[in-house]
C-alpha positions in Angstrom: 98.3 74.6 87.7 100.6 76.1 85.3 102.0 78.8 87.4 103.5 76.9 89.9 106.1 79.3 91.2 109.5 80.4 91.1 111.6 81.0 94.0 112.9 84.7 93.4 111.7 85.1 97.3 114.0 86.0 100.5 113.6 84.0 103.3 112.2 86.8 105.3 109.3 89.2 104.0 109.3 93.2 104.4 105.6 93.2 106.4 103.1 95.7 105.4 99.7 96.1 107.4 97.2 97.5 104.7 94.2 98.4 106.4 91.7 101.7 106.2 94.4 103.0 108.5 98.2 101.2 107.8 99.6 104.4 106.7 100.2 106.8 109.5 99.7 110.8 109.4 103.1 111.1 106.9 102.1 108.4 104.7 104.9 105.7 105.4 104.6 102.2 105.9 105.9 100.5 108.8 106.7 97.3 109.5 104.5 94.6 111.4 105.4 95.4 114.8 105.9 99.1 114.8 102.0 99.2 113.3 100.8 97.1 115.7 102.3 99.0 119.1 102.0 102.4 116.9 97.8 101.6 116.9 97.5 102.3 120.9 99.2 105.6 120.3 97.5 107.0 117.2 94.6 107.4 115.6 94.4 105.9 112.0 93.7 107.9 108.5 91.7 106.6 105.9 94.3 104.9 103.1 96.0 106.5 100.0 95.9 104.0 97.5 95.6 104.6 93.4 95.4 108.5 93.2 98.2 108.6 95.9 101.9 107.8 95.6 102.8 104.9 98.4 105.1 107.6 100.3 102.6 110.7 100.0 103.4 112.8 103.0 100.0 114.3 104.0 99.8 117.6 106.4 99.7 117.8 109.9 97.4 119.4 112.0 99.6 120.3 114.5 103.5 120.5 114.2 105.2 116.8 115.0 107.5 118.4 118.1 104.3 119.3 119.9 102.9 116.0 120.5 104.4 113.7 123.7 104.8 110.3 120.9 106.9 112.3 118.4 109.8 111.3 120.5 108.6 107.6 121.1 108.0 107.2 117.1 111.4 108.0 116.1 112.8 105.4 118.1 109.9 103.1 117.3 110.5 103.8 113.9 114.4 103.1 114.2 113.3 99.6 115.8 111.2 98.9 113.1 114.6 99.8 110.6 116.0 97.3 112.0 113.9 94.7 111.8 113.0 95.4 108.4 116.4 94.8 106.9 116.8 91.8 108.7 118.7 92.6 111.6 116.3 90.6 113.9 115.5 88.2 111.8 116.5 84.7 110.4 119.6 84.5 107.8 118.0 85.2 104.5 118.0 82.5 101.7 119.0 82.4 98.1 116.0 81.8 95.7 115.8 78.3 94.8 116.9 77.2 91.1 113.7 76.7 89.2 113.3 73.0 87.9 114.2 72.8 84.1 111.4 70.2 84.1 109.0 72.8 85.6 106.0 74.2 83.9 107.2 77.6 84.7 110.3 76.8 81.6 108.9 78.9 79.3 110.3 81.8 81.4 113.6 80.9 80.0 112.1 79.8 76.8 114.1 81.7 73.7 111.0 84.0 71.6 110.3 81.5 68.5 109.8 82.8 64.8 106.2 82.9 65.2 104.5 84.5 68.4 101.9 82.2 69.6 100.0 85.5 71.7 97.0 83.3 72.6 99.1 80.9 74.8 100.5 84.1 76.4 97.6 85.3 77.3 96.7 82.2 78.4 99.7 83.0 80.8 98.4 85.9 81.8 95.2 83.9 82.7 97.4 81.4 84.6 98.7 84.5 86.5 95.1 85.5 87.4 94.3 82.1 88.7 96.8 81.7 90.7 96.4 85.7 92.6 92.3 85.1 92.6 92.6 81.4 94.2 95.5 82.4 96.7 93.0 84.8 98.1 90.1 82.9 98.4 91.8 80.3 100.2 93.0 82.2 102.6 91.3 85.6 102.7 87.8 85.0 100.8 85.8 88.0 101.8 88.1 90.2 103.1 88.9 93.6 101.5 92.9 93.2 101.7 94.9 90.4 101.2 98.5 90.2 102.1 99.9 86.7 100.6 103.3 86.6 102.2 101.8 86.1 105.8 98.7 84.6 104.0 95.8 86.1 105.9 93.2 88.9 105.2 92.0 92.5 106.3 89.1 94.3 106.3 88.8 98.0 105.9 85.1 98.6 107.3 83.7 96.0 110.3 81.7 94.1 107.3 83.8 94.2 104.7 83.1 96.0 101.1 83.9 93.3 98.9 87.3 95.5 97.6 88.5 92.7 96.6 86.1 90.8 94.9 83.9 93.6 93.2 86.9 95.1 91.4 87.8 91.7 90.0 84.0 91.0 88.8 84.9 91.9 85.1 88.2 90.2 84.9 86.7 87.0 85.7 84.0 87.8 82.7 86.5 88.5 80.3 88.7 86.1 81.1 85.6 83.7 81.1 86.3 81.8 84.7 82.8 81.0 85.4 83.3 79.1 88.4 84.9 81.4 90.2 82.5 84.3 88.8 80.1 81.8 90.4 81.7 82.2 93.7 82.1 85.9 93.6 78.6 86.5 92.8 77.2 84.5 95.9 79.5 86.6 97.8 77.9 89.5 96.8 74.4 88.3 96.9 74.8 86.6 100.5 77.3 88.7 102.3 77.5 92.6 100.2 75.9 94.9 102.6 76.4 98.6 102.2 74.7 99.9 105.3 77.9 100.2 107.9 78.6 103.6 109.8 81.4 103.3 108.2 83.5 106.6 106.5 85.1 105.3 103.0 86.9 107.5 100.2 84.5 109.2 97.8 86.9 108.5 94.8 88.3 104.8 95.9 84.9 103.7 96.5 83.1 104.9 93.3 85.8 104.1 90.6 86.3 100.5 92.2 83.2 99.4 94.1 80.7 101.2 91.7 82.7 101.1 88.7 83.5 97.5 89.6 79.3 96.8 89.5 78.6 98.7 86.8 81.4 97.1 84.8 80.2 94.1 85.7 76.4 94.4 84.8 77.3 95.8 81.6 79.3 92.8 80.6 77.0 90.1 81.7 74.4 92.1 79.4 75.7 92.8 76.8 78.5 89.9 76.7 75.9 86.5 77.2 79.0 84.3 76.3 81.5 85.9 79.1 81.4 83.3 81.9 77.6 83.2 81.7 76.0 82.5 84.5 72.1 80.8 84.7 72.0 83.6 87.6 72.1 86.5 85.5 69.4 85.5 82.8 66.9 87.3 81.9 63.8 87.0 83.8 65.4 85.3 86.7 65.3 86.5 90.4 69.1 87.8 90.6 69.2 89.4 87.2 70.1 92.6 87.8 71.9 92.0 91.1 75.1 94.1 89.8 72.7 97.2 89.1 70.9 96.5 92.3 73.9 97.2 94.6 75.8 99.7 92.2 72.3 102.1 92.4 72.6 101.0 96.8 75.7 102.3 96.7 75.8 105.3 94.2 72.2 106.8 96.8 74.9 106.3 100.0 77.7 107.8 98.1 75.8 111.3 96.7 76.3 112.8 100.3 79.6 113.0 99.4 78.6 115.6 97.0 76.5 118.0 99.2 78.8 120.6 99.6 78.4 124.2 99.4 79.8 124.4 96.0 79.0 120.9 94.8 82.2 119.5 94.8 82.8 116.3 96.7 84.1 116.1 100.3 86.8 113.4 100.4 85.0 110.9 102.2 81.1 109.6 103.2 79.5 107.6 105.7 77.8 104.8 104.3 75.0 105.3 107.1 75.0 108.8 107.9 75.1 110.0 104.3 77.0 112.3 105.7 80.1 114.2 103.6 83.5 114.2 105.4 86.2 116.9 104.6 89.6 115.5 104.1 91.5 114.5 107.3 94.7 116.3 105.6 95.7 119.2 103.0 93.6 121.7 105.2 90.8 119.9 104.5 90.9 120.0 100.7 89.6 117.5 98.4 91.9 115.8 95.4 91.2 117.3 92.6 91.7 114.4 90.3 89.5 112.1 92.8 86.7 115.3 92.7 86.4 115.1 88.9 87.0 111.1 88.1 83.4 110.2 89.3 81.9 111.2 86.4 81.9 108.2 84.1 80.6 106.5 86.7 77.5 108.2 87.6 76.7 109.5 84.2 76.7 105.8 83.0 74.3 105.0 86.1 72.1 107.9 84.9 71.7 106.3 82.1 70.9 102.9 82.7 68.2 104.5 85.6 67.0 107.8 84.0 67.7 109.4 87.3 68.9 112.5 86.6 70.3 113.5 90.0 73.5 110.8 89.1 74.1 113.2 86.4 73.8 116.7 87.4 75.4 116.1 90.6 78.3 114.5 88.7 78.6 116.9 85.8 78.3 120.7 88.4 81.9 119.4 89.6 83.1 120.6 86.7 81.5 123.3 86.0 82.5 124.7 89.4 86.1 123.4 88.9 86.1 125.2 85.0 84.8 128.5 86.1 88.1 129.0 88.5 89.6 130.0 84.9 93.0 128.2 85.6 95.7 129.6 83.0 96.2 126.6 80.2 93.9 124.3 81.3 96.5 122.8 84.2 94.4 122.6 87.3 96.3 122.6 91.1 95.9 119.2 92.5 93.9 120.4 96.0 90.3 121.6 95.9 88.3 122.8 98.5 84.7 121.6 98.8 83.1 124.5 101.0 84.0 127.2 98.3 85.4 125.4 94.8 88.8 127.1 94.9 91.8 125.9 94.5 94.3 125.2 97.2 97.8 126.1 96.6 99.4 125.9 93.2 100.9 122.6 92.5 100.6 121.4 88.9 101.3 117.8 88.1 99.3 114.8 85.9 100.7 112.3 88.7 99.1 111.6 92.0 96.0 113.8 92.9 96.3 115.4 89.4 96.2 112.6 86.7 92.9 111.3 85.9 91.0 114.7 85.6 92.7 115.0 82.4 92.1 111.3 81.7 88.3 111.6 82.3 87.8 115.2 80.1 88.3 112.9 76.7 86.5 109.8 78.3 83.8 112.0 79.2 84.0 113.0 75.4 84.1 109.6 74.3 81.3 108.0 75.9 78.7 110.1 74.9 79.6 109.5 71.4 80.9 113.1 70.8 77.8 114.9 71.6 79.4 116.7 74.2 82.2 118.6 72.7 82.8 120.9 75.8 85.0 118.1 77.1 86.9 117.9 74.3 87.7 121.6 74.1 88.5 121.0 77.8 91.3 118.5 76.7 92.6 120.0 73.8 93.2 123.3 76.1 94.9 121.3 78.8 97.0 119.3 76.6 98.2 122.2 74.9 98.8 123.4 78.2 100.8 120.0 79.4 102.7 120.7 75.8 103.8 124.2 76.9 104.5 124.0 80.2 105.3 120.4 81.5 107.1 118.5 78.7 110.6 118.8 78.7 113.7 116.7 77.9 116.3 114.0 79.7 120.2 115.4 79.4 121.5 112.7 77.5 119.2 110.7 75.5 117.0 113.3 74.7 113.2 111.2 76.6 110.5 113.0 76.8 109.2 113.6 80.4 106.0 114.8 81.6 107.1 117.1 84.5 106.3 119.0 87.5 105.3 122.5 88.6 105.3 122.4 92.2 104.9 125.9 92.8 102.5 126.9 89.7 103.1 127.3 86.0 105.7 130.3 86.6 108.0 128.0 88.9 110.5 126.3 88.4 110.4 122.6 86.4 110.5 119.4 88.5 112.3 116.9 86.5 109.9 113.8 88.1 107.2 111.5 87.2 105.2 109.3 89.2 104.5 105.9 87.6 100.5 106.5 87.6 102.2 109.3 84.7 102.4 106.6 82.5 98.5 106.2 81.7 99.3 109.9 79.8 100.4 108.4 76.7 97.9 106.0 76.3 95.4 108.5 76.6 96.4 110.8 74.2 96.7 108.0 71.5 92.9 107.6 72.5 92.1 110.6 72.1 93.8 111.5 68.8 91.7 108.8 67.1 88.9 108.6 69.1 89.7 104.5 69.8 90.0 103.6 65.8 93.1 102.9 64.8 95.6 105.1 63.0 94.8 103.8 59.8 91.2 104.0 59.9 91.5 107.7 61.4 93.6 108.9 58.3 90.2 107.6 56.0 88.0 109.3 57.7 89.5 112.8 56.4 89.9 113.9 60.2 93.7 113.3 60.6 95.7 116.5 60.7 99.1 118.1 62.2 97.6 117.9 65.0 96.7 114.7 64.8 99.5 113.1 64.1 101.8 115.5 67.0 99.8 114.4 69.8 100.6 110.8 68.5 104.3 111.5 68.1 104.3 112.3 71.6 102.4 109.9 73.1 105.3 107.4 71.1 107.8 109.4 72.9 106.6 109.5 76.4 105.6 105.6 75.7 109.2 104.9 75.6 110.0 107.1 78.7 107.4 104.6 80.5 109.3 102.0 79.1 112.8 103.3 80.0 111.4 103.2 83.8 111.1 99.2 83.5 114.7 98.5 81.4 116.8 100.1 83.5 116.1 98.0 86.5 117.7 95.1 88.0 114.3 93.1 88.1 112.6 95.1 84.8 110.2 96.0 87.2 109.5 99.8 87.3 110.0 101.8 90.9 107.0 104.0 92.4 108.7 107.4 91.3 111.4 108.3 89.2 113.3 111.5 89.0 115.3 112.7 85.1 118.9 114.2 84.3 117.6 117.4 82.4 119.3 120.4 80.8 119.8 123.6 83.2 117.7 125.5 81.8 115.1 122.6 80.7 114.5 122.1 76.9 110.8 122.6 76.3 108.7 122.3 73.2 108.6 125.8 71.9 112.6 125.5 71.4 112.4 122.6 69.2 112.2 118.7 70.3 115.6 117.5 69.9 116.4 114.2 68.2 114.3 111.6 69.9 116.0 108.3 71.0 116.2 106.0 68.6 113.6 103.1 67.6 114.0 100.7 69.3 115.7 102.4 71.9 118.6 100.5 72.7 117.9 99.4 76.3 121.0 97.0 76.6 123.4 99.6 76.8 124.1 102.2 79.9 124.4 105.5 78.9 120.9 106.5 78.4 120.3 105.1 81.8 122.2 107.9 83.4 119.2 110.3 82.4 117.2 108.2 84.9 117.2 109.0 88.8 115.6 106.5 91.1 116.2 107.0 94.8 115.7 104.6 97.3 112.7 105.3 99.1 110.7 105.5 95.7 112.2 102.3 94.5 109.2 100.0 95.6 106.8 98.8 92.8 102.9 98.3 93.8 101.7 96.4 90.8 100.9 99.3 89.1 98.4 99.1 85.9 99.7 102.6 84.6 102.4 101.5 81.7 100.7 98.1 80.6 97.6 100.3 79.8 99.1 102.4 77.8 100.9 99.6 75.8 97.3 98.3 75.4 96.2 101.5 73.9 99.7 102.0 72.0 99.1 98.5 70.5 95.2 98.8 69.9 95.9 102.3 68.2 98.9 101.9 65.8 99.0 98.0 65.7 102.5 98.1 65.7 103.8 94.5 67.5 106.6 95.9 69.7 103.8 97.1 72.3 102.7 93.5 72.9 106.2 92.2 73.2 107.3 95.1 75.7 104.3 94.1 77.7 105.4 90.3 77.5 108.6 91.6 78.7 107.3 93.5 81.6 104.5 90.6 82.6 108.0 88.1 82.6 109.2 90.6 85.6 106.2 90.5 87.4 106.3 86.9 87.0 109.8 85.9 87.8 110.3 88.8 90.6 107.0 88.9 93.0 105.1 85.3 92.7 105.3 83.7 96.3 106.5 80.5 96.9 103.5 77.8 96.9 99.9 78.9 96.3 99.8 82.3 98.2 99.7 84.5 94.7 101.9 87.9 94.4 103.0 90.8 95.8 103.9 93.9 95.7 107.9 94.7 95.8 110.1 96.6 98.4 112.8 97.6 95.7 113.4 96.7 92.4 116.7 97.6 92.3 117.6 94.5 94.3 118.0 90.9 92.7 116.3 89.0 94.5 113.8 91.5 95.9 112.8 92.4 99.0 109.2 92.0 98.8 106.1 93.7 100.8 102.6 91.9 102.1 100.3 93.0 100.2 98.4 92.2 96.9 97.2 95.6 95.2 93.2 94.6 94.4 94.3 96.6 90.9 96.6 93.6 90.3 93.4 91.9 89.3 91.4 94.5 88.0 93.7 96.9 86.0 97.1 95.4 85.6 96.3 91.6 84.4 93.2 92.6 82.5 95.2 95.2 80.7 98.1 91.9 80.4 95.3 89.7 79.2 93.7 92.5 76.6 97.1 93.1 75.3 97.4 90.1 74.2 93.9 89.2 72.9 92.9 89.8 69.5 91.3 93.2 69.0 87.9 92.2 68.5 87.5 91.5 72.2 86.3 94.9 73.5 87.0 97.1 70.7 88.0 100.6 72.1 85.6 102.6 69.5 82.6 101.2 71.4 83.5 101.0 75.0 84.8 103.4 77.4 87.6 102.2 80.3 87.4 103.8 83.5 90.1 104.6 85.5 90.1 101.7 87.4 89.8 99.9 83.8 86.3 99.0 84.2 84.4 98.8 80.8 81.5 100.5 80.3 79.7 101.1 77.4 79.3 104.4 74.8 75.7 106.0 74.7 73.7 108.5 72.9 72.4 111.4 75.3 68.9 110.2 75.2 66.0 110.4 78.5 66.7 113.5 78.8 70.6 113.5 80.1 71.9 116.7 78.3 75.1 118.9 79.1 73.7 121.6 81.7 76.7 123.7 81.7 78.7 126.3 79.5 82.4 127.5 79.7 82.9 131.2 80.6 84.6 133.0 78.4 88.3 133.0 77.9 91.4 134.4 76.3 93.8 132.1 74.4 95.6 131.0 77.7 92.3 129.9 78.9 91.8 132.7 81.6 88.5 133.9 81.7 88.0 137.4 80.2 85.3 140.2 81.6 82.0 140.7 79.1 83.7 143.9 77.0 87.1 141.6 75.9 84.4 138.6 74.9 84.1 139.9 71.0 87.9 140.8 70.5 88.6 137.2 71.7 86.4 135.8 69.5 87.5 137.8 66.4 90.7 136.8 67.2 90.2 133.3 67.7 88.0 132.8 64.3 91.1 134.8 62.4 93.2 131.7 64.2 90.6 129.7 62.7 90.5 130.4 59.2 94.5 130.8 59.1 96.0 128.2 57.6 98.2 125.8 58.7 101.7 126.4 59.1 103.2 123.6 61.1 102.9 121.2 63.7 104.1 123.9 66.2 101.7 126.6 65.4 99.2 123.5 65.4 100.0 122.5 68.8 100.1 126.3 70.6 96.0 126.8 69.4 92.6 125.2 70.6 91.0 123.1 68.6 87.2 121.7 69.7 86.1 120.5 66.5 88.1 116.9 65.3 
């Protein structure tokens, strides 16, 4: 095995339980013990994982000094302090030298003239391995895995397959067909759906259903990706993927039997039954509410059931006709009525992939659905107004917060799962061609080519978050040094940093902020997808080697001694690092895959025929055909996107066709207007 492990790894471990409940009513993690006894006392949430930041506080529903084991959990919790920086436990070891003789060398191995980027991604493949046979040897089936204490976890009594459905498509791509081989026995043998069991609307469809989906496309469509004698056509098992995904999708449309149509948080896999969220007043995510819709629009059309469809598509309908100024939606929704809850604004946790999934939406119905591209050009101009902004010192560009709605003041912070925002407007400037083959086609503008200057910018603000660690791993959140008051668009970009930013030295670290309890790292997919996209668009090499770079961290910093896989990291602020128990199931189906297409050629899964989800499961682009139409128009709205009353309808259109036929003047009149017509 060529990944035979380094020994960047303390003698004792930072223990995290990960189950449907590990994190308690505020969101923390707790060590080992304080979990264990802490489970008699409390009753456990369902988990926060990709659309949540690891620390999310969520509400209470009553105030902490009014229950008896607020007292007991402090000093429960001061206990479990201790024990987690070592006071109870064994003197901690230096890492081990690595052997010079070792197979793991070429981590030290100076970059030759020539890039050999198949034997990296071989790496990459290596890296897979190792994760994918760590858990089956000593968690097969179970839905967590934590490799430190090497042991496994389920989050419903049966099992979901987390694990091992979200990894189907990686193992096709990466053509391990012996292991594929394994998986899918799992799934035929063991995969059972019907637990009275309450799972997350969101988690569940983007992995689990996205996961099958993914998976059934590939094996289609791909014959030569791992192929199996199981999937051929004709044979018994043939469309086992599709069997389960459509299983699944029937147990998870409960979820969407609101009043207003939008999704409760969670659904019983038996019942059928809708649950509210157990926080936030009951209020739904909005970004897990409207990031369904790839998903069952794809199954819509691979079954011709409509219901997929409609049921999907009314979310947004219902979440559009609130009228929200600029297109920048607050991240809590309410199912019972479709309002909004509170005024947050923010493209990280519980905001970021509705804006991801209004070009997707775009994109994979080949452009026959132009209301969700109006839908992004509106909130992007709106992210352009009110959310970029500028570091002191080195001039980054940051993608920022409004905790307290567009007129508040700017919050200086971005959450890592930020980083998929660049990507994403690259996609969407071109549409998934490259650059070059964009400017043929006629349809590259101002426009255009701004969107793509700032997805460069915030790229290297990503970046920035990985270079200016001691491990080049990046930390969960990260706060910015900005000007008092904050720099934003409309007063002129200033001078960006230069290309290629120059890393080594220290002042232009000084405009980043990481504190301590955000300094953990989770395995996070969010920046090596949009170095994938980066690279794929512009075909400009120094993507790739960034993403060498960072997959050298990951390497070198969280691989376990022996055959156990990775983990995720306690800080990455601290050579060696502390590290936590737990492998992220994304670590196999986002963050490698992304690692492994980064460094493939680009004829593998070209982007202008495929759509990614956001769990980076590939499904396909599709005509609107069987019927499968857009049901739904947007109400009419002034130029900040606020919807206008019937008598103001004709002098906003007059005014928006003089906008029209204007000409250009310059990239920042360009950016200000809505554009739904490429």
């Amino acid at each position: 095995m060529s990944l035979s492990g380094p020994r960047n790894v303390n003698g004792y471990r930072h223990q995290q339980d990960e189950t449907w409940g590990s994190a308690g009513a505020n969101g923390y993690s707790r060590s080992n013990i304080s979990a264990k006894l802490d489970g008699y006392f409390d009753k456990r949430e369902l988990p926060m994982y990709k659309d949540k930041p690891y620390n999310y506080a969520s509400s209470r529903r009553r105030p902490l000094w009014q229950k008896w084991r607020f007292t007991f959990s402090i000093l429960l919790l001061l206990v479990a302090l201790l024990y987690w920086i070592g006071l109870f436990s064994p003197t901690s070891t230096k890492p081990k030298a690595k052997d010079s003789k070792s197979t793991w060398s070429w981590l030290n191995k100076p970059a030759g003239l020539k890039v050999d980027w198949d034997e990296r991604r071989e790496k990459v493949k290596d890296a897979f391995i190792l994760s994918w046979d760590g858990y089956h040897k000593y968690a097969w089936g179970n839905d967590l895995y934590h490799p430190t204490s090497k042991r496994g976890t389920q989050m419903t009594s049966a099992g979901m397959g987390w694990i091992i459905v979200d990894a189907l498509d990686t193992l096709m791509i990466m053509n391990l067909t012996s292991r594929l081989s394994d998986a899918r026995e799992w799934i035929t043998n063991s995969l059972n759906y019907e637990q009275d069991q309450e799972v997350n609307t969101f988690e569940t469809t983007i992995r689990m259903l996205g996961g099958l989906l993914s998976a059934h496309y590939l094996s289609t469509s791909f014959p030569d990706m791992a192929p199996l004698a199981e999937d051929d056509q004709g044979t018994p098992g043939e469309d086992l993927y599709l069997e389960k995904a459509t299983d699944l999708a029937d147990r998870l449309l409960g979820a969407f039997d609101s009043e207003s149509g939008v999704p409760y948080a969670s659904v019983n896999l038996k019942t059928l039954k809708g649950i509210r969220s157990h926080a936030d007043d009951g209020a739904s995510s909005t970004a897990e509410a409207t990031s369904l819709q790839l998903e069952f629009k794809y199954l819509a059309s691979l079954t011709g059931e409509k219901d997929y469809w409609e049921k999907a598509e009314k979310v947004m309908k219902v979440v559009d006709d609130n009228g929200e100024e600029d297109g920048l939606l607050p991240i809590f929704i309410y199912a019972h009525d479709g309002t909004f809850r509170g005024h947050n604004i923010r493209l990280g946790s519980r905001g970021d992939s509705y804006y991801e999934y209004l070009i997707k939406q775009y994109l994979q119905t080949s452009g026959e659905e132009p209301i969700y591209l109006d839908l992004w050009n509106q909130a992007l101009n709106g992210v352009r107004k009110h959310l970029i902004t500028y570091t002191k010192k080195s001039h980054f560009a940051i993608l920022a917060e409004r905790p307290n709605g567009l007129q508040s003041d700017l919050q200086p912070k971005m959450d890592h799962l930020v980083c998929f925002m660049p990507g994403t407007i690259a996609l969407a400037a071109t549409g998934g061609t490259t650059v070059a083959e964009a400017k043929k086609t006629g349809k590259w503008g101002k426009k255009e080519q701004a969107d793509l200057d700032l997805a460069v910018e915030l790229t290297k603000t990503c970046w920035g978050m990985y270079k200016t660690t001691a491990t080049g791993l990046a930390p969960e959140i990260t706060f910015f040094e900005i000007d008092n008051p904050p720099r934003s668009e409309a007063d002129g970009p200033p001078t960006p940093p230069a290309d290629p930013v120059p890393y080594a030295s220290a002042e232009w670290k000084d405009d980043y902020v990481i504190k301590n309890q955000d300094a953990h790292n989770l395995q996070r997919p969010e920046t090596v997808e949009t170095l994938f996209y980066m690279w794929r668009i512009t075909g400009e090499e120094k993507y790739r080697e960034w993403g060498w770079e960072m997959f050298r961290s990951f390497v070198n910093y969280t691989q376990l001694e022996g055959d156990a896989g990775f983990t995720s990291v306690a800080n990455v602020l601290e050579v060696p690092p502390r590290l936590r128990d737990n492998m992220e199931s994304f670590w196999l189906a986002e963050t490698l895959k992304y690692f492994y297409l980064l460094f493939s050629p680009t004829n593998l899964l070209p982007l202008d025929s495929i759509v990614i989800n956001t769990e980076a499961h590939i499904f396909p682009r599709f005509k609107l055909v069987r019927g499968l139409k857009t049901g739904w128009e947007r109400k009419p709205r002034d130029l900040h996107g606020r919807i206008v009353v019937k008598e103001a309808v004709v002098a906003v259109e007059d005014t928006q066709k003089k906008k029209k036929d204007a000409p250009e003047e310059g990239v920042k009149e360009v950016v200000g207007e809505r554009k739904s017509v490429r």
